[in-house]
C-alpha positions, -999 to +999 in steps of 0.1 A: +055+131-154+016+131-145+022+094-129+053+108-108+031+136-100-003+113-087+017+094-071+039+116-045+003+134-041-017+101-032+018+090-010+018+128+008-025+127+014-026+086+030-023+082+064-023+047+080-047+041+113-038+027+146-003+017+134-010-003+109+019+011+089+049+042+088+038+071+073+065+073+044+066+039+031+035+022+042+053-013+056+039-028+086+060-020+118+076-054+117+093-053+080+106-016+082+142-004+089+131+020+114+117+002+140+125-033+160+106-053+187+107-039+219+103-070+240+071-060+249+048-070+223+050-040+204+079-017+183+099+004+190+116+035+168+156+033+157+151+053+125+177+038+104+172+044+065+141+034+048+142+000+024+109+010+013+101+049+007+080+052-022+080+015-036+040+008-023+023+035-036+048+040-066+036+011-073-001+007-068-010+043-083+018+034-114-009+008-126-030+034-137-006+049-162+010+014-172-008-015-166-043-004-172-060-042-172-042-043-135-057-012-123-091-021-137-090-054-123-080-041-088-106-011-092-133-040-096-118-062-064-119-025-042-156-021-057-164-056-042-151-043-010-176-010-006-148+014-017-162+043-036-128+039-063-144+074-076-129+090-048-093+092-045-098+100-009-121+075-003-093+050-020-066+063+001-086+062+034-094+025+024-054+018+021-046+036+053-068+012+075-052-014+096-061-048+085-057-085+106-056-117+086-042-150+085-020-141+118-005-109+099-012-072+106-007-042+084-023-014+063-049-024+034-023-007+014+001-040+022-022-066+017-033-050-017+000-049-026+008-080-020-022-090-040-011-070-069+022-083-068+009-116-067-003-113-106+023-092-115+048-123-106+025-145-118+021-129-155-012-133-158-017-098-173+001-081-201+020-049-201+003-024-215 
C-alpha cells in the first residue's frame, strides 16, 4: 500500500518541461496514443486512450519497495548527474526535464526508464 501510495503522489507532483512528455504517462509526444504528427514538425492532440498511464513512474518509484539494489544503483547513476536524490522534488524536477540524445527527444524520466529497463531485461540484478 505505501508503494501504491508514493507512487500516484510522485506521478500527480512531476511535471515535464517544454514538451518533453504528456503529463499522465510521461511518453514522449511521438510514442503516445493521444497525439499524431501534424505535418509540420510537431504533434498534434487526438486524445484517444492512453497505452501508458502509470507504467513509467509505477515503475521507477516501485524499485524502491522491490528491487532495492536497482534503486540504489540508479540513486548512485542520478548522484553522478548533480541530482540531490535526497529530495524527492529535486528527483522529480530532474525527470520532468526534456532531454536530446542520439537523435531522440523526451523527458529524463524516459531515458531513465529505459536505462532501468535495460538491467531489468538484462537480469543483472536479483529480485529482492
Amino acid at each position: 500500500m505505501k508503494a501504491a501510495v508514493e507512487v500516484k503522489d510522485r506521478r500527480v507532483r512531476m511535471r515535464f518541461k517544454d514538451c518533453s512528455a504528456r503529463g499522465e504517462c510521461g511518453v514522449p509526444q511521438s510514442m503516445c496514443n493521444w497525439y499524431r504528427e501534424n505535418g509540420k514538425g510537431g504533434y498534434e492532440r487526438i486524445e484517444r486512450p492512453c497505452q501508458w498511464y502509470g507504467i513509467m513512474a509505477s515503475t521507477m518509484f516501485g524499485l524502491r519497495h522491490t528491487y532495492r539494489q536497482l534503486w540504489e544503483s540508479w540513486m548512485e547513476r542520478l548522484i553522478a548527474d548533480g541530482v540531490h536524490v535526497e529530495s524527492s522534488k529535486a528527483v522529480d524536477e530532474y525527470l520532468g526535464q526534456r532531454r536530446d540524445r542520439g537523435g531522440l527527444q523526451g523527458s529524463n524520466l524516459a531515458f531513465e526508464f529505459l536505462w532501468i529497463t535495460e538491467r531489468i531485461g538484462g537480469n543483472r540484478l536479483r529480485l529482492q
